[in-house]
C-alpha positions in Angstrom: 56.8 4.8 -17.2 54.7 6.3 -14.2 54.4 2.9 -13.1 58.1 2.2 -12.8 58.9 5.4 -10.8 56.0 4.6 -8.2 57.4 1.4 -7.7 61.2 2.8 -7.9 59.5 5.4 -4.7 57.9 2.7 -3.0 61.5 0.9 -3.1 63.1 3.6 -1.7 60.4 4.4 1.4 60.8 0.5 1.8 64.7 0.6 2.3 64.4 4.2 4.2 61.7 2.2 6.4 64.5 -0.7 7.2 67.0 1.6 7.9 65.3 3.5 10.7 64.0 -0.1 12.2 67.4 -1.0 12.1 68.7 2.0 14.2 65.9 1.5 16.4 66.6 -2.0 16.8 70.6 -1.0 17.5 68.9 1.1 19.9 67.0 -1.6 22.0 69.4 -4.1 22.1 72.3 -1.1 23.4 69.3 -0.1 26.1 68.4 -3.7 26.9 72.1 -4.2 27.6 72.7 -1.0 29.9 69.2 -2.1 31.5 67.6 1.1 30.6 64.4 0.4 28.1 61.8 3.0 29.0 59.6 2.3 25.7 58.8 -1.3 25.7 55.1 -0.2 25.2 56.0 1.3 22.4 58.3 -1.5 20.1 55.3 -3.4 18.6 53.6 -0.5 16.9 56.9 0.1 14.8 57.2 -3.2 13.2 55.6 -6.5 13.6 59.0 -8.2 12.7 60.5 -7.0 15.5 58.6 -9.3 18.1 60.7 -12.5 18.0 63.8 -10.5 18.4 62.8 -8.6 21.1 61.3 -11.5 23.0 64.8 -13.2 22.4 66.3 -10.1 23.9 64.0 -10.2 26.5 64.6 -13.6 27.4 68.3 -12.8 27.6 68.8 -9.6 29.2 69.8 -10.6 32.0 73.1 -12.8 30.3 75.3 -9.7 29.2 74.2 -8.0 33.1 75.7 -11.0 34.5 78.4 -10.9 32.7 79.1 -7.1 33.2 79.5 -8.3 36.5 81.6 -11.0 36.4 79.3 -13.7 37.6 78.2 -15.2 34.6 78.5 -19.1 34.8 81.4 -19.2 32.5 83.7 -16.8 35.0 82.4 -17.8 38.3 85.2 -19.0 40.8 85.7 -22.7 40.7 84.1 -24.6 43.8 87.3 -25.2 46.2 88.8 -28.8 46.2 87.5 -31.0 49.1 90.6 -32.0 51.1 91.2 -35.6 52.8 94.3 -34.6 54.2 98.0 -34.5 53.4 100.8 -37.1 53.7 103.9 -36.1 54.6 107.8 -37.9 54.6 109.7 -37.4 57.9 112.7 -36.1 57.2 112.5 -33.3 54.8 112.1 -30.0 56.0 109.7 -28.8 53.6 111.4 -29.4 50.1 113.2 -32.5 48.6 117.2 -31.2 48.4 116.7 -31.9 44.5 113.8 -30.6 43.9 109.7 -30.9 44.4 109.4 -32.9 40.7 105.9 -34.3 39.6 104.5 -36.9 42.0 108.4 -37.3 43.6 107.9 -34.8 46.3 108.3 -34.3 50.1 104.5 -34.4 50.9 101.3 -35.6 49.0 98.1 -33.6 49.5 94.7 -35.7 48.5 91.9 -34.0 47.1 88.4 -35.9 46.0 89.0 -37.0 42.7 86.6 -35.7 39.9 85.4 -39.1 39.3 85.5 -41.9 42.0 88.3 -44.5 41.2 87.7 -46.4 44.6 87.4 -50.5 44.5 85.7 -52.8 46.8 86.0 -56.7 47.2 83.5 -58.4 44.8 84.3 -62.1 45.0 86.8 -64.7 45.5 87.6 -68.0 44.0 90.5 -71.0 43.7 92.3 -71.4 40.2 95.2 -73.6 39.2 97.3 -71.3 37.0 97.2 -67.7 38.5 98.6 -66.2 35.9 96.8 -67.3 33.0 93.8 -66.7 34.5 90.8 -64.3 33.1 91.0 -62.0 36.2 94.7 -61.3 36.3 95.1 -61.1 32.1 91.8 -58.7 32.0 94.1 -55.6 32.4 90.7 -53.7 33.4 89.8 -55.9 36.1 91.4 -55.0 39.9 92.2 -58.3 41.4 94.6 -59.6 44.3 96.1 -63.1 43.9 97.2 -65.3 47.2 99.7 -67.9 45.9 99.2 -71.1 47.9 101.5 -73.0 46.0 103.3 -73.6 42.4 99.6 -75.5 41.5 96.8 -73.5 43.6 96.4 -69.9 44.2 93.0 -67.6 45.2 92.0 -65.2 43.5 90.1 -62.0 44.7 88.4 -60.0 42.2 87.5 -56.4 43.4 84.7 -54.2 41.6 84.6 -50.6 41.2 83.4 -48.6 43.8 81.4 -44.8 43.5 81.4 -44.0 46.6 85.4 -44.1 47.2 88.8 -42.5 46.2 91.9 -45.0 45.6 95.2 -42.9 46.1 98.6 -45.6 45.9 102.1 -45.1 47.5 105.1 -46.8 46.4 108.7 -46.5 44.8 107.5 -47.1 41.5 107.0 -44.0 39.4 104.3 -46.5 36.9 101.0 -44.4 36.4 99.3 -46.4 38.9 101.6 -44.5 41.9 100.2 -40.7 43.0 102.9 -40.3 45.7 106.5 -41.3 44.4 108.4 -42.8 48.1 112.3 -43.2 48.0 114.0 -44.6 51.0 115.2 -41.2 53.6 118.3 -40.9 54.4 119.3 -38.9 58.3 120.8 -35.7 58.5 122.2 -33.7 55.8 120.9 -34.5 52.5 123.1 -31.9 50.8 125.5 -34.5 49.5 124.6 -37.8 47.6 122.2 -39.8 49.2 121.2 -42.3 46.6 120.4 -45.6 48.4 121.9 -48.9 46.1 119.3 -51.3 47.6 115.8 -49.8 48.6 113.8 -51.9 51.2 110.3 -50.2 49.6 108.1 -52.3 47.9 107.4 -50.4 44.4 103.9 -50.7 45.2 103.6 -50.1 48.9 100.1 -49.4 49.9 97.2 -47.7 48.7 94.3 -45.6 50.5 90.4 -45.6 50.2 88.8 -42.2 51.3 85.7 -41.8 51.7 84.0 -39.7 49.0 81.2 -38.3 51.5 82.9 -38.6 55.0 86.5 -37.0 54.2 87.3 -37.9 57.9 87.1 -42.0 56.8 90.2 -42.9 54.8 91.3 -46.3 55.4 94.8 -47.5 54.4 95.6 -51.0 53.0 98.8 -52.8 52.8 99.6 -53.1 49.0 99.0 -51.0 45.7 97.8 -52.0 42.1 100.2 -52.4 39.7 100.2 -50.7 35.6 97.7 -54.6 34.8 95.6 -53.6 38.3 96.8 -56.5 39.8 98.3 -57.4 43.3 100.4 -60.5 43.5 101.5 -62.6 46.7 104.2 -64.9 46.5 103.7 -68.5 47.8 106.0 -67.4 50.9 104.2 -64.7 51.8 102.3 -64.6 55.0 98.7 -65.4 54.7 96.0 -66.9 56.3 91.8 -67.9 55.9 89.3 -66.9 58.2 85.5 -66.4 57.5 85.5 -67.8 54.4 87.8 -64.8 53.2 91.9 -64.6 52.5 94.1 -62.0 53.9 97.7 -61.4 53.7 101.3 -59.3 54.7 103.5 -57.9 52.7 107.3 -58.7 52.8 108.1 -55.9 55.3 105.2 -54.8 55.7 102.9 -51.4 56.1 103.4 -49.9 59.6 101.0 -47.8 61.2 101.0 -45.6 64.5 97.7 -43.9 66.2 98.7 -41.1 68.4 96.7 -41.1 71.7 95.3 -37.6 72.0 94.9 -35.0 69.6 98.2 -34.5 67.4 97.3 -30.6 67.5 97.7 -29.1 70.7 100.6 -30.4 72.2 98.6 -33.2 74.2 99.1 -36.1 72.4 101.6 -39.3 72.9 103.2 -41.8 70.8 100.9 -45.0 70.9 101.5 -48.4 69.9 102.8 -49.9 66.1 100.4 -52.1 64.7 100.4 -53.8 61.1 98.1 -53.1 58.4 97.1 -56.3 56.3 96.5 -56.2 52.5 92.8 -56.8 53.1 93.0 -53.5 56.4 92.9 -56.3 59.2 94.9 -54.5 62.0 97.4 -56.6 64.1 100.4 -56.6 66.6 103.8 -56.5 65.1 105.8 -59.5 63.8 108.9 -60.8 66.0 111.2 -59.0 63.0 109.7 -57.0 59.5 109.7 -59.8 57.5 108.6 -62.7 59.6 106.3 -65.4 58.8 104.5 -65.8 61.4 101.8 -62.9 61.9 100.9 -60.6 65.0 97.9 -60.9 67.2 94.8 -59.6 65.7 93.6 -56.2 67.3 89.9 -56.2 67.1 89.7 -53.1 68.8 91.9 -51.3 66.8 91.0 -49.7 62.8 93.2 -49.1 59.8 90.9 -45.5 59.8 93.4 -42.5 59.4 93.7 -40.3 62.2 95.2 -37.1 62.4 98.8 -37.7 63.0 98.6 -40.8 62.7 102.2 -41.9 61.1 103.1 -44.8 58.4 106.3 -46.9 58.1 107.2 -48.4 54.6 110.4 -50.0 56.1 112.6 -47.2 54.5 110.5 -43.6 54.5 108.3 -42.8 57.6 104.5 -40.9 56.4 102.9 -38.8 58.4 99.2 -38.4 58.0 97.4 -34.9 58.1 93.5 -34.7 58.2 92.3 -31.7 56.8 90.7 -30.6 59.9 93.5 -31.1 62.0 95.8 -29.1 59.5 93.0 -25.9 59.6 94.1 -25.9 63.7 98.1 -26.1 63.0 100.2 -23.0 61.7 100.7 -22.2 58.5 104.4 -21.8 56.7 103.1 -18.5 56.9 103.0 -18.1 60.4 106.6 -20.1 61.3 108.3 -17.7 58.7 106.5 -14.7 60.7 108.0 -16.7 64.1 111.5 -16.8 62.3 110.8 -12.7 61.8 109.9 -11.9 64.8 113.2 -13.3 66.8 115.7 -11.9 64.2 113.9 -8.3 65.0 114.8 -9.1 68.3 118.0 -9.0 66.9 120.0 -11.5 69.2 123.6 -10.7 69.6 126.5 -13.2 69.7 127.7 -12.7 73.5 131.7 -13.4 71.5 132.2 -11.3 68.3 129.2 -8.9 69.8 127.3 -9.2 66.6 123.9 -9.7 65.5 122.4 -12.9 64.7 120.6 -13.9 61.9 117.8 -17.2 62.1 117.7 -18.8 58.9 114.7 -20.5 57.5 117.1 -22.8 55.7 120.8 -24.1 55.8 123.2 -23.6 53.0 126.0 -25.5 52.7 127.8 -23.6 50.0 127.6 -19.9 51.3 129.1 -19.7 55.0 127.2 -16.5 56.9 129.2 -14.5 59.7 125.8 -14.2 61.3 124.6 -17.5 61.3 123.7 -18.3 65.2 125.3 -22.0 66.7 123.6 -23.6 69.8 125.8 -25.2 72.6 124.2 -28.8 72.6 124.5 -29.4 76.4 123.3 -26.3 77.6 122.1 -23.6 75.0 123.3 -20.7 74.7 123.2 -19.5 71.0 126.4 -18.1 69.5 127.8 -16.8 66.5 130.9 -18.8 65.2 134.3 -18.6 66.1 137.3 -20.4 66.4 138.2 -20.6 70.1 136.7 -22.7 72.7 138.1 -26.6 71.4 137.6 -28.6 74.6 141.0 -31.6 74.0 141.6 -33.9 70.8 137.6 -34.3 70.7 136.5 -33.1 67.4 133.7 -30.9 67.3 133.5 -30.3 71.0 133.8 -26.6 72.5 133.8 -24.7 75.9 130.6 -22.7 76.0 132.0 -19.2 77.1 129.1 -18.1 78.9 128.5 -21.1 81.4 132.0 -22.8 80.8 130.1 -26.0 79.7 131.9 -28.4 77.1 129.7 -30.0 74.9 129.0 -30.1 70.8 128.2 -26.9 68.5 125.8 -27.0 65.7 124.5 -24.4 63.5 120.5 -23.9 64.3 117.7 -23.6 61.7 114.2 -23.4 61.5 111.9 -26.3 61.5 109.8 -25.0 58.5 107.3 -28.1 58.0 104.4 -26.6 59.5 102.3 -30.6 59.3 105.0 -31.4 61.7 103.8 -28.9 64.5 101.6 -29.8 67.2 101.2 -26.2 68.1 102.2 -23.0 67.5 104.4 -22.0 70.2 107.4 -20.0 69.6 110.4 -21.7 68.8 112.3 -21.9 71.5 113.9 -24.9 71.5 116.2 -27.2 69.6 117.0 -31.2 68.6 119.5 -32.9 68.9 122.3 -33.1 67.4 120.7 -31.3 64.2 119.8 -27.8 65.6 116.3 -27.9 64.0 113.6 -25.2 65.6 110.0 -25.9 67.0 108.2 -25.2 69.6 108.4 -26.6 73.1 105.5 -29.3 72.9 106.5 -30.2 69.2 110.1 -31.1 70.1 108.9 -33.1 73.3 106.1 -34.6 71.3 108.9 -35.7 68.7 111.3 -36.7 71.3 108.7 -39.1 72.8 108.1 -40.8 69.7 110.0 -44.2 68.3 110.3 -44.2 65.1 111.2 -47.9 63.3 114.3 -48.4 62.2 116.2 -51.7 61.0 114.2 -55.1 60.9 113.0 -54.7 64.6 114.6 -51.6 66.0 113.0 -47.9 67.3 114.6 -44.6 68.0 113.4 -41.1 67.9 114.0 -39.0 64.9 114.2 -35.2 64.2 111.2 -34.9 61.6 112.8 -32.1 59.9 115.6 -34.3 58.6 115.1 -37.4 60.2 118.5 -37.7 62.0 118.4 -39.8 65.4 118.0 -38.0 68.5 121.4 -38.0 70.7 121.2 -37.9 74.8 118.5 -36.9 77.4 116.1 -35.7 76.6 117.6 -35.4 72.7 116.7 -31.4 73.0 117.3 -28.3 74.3 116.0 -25.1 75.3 117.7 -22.0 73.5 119.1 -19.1 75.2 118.9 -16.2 72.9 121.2 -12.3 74.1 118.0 -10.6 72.5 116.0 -7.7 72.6 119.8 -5.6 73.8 118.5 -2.3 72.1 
């Protein structure tokens, strides 16, 4: 009996004793936590079982500290994207009229992919039957055939590459696209504008970027299709030299190096060249879709420079560079531009009222304030319903300088990649009305732009309509700043 109630009184010290090491240990891991623990010299005498956890603790003070902080690995900031540059469609200021929708969108911005997808050319050989053959059936194998004839064709197999990013541009919305291209139609895309027969190959070109030198993208004539496969028909141009096959496409890729830095306003329109399948540069064909190819231009590269433009035969790219974008404005800065005239709140010199710049033109809703520039000599109005110069539609007397010429509402040029500076805007295309700066206009103005099977003209970028008369601009004359 006095044996069971010693051991019953040992029990209960035994469970008292637990209890308090348990507080104590509550204790220590709430002072470890708040970083306050001014009797470490003092934990080992109270229990020998406390050691492991308090070197655990120890070990991993520092964690909840971190995290108190917010710099604990699982909340710190993701490292920024690295930035090749941005491709963008001439003609579209800013949005698509439908809609920005998945990779269907008025520009394409391309980051370094998380894993390299790049491909480089591995080896080449002659087969009979193209299309039964192991290369072109492997559906994970990138290869490029050059049909010679109904019996002979050559194929080039291509390996994968981890130093490079592959980014492809076409009409084709197939998985193997990133940047969705329909054909651009001029001027007011408001209405329909569906083209019935698009002259853009569904898989128009592809570009290789560099994954440690962001200013070394290269662009090819050509894409992948959904097998990984590039096909050229037996009337296709192409030619051997070196021991290696090269090619055109049907209309062929385009391409445009500025001379001179696009940003800054110094820059002018250099010479179209044409971009091969395998990035051989050369002169242009007699028409798009001749046989015979240009002159080879050794001197010349199919490297991406900044403002450099591309022509799909049916939607005109301009290229960006990431460095050249970090020295243009910002959508930011034309919107602040935009601000800053209308709180000079420029009067209409007619119905004495004040003007209003919009960033954007909408067709269903009419504003009174809405400003109209004079095409030949550019004074900015509001609208009004006198003036008509004869039977000739659209053509008014300009009350201020009595000179007869067309009226069309003005709007901002709200693209910022299309700037070359960033000016005020203080002139105007024409016959659209779009706004930019004085060396963006004349930089645009200068430029020829391809059009048709063997034709040029320059192009408002902001919605790609043909420039009318000399110079195809003019400089606006605001009744500002009256207060």
């Amino acid at each position: 009996m006095g044996f069971m109630c010693k051991f019953q009184e040992r029990r209960k010290r035994k469970i008292a004793r637990s209890k308090i090491i348990a507080v104590l240990n509550a204790e220590i891991l709430l002072r470890l936590y708040r970083g306050n623990f001014p009797f470490m010299a003092n934990v080992c005498v109270i229990t020998n079982t406390w050691m492991p956890q308090l070197k655990f603790a120890a070990d991993s003070a520092d964690s909840p500290i971190l995290e108190e902080a917010g710099e604990s690995g699982s909340e710190q900031k993701p490292k920024p994207l690295v930035k090749y540059g941005e491709l963008v469609i001439l003609g579209y200021n800013g949005y698509l009229p439908a809609g920005e929708r998945g990779r269907r969108r008025s520009k394409f911005v391309l980051y370094r992919r998380p894993q390299a997808n790049g491909v480089r050319r591995s080896k080449h050989y002659v087969v009979k039957t193209p299309h039964s053959s192991k290369a072109i059936l492997d559906a994970s194998q990138h290869s490029i055939s050059y049909t010679l004839s109904r019996s002979q064709a050559v194929i080039v197999e291509y390996t994968e590459d981890p130093d490079t990013d592959m980014f492809q541009i076409g009409r084709s919305s197939e998985s193997p696209i990133d940047f969705v291209v329909m054909d651009t139609v001029a001027g007011d895309k408001s209405g329909d504008t569906k083209v019935l027969q698009s002259t853009i190959s569904r898989f128009a070109c592809r570009i290789i970027a560099d994954r440690t030198d962001v200013n070394n993208c290269r662009i090819y004539a050509a894409g992948f299709d959904s097998s990984r496969n590039i096909f050229l028909g037996e009337k296709a141009t192409k030619w051997t030299e070196n021991h290696e096959i090269d090619g055109l496409t049907t209309n062929g890729v385009l391409i445009m190096h500025p001379r001179g830095d696009f940003c800054g306003g110094s820059a002018t329109c250099g010479p179209w060249r044409e971009t091969s399948v395998g990035g051989a540069v050369f002169s242009l064909r007699e028409s798009r879709s001749a046989q015979q190819k240009g002159l080879p231009c050794q001197a010349e590269t199919n490297v991406l420079r900044d403002g450099t433009m591309i022509d799909l035969c049916g939607a005109t790219l301009l290229w960006r560079s990431a460095e050249g974008l970090k020295n243009s404005p910002t959508k930011r800065d034309l919107e602040a531009l935009v601000d800053e005239l209308n709180a000079g709140r420029p009067q209409c010199p007619v119905g004495l009222n004040t003007l209003v710049i919009p960033r954007k033109l909408s067709a269903a809703h009419q504003d009174l304030n809405q400003p109209y520039v004079y095409l030949n000599c550019g004074h900015v109005q509001g609208e009004h319903s006198w003036g008509a110069e004869g039977s000739e539609a659209g053509v008014r007397r300009c009350p201020m300088c009595l000179t007869a010429g067309p009226v069309v509402r003005v709007c901002m040029g709200i693209e910022p990649a299309f700037y070359v500076d960033s000016g005020p805007p203080t002139y105007a295309f024409n016959p659209c009305g779009h706004m930019a700066s004085e060396r963006t206009v004349k930089y645009w103005a200068s430029v020829d732009i391809p059009h048709g099977t063997n034709g040029f003209h320059a192009i408002c970028p902001f919605c790609a309509a043909p420039l009318q008369g000399a110079p195809g601009y003019v400089r606006l004359i605001f009744q500002d700043n009256l207060d």
